[in-house]
C-alpha positions in Angstrom: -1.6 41.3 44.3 0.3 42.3 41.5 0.2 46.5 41.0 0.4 48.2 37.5 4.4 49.2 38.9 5.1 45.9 38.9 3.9 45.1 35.4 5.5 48.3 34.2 8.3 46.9 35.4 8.4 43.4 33.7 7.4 45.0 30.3 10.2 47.6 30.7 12.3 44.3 30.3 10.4 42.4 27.4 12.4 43.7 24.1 12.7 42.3 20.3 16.0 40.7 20.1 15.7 41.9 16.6 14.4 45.5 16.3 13.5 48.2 18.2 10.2 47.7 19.3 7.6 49.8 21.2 5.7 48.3 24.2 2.6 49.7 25.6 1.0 47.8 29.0 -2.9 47.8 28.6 -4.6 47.5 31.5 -8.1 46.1 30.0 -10.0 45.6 33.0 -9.1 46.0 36.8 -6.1 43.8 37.5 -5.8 42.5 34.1 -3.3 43.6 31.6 -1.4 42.7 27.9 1.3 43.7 27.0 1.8 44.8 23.4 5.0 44.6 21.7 4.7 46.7 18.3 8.0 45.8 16.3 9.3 48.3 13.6 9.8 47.8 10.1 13.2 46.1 10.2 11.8 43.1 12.5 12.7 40.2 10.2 9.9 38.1 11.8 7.6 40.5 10.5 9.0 41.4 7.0 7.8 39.5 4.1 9.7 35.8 4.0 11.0 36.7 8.0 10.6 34.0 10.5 7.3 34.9 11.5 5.3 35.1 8.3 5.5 31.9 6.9 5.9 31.8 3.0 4.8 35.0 1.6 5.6 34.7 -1.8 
């Protein structure tokens, strides 16, 4: 079985290439867990016309 260490582990390892993003490991029910990655304003896949938005305009 896979313990909430080991997560913490593998999401101390999961970055944004691109900002400096925030991670918080959710354990939402016993054994099961996400992983949120909150990026920061200068994330261009998050900024109007980035990567990940589509076409904004």
């Amino acid at each position: 079985m896979i313990t909430r260490d080991a997560f913490g582990h593998i999401a101390d390892t999961i970055t944004c290439p691109d900002c400096n993003a925030d991670r918080k490991l959710v354990e939402i029910e016993p054994h099961v867990f996400v992983l949120a990655v909150m990026h920061d304003d200068t994330c261009p896949w998050l900024n109007p016309g980035g990567y990940g938005c589509g076409d904004l305009a």
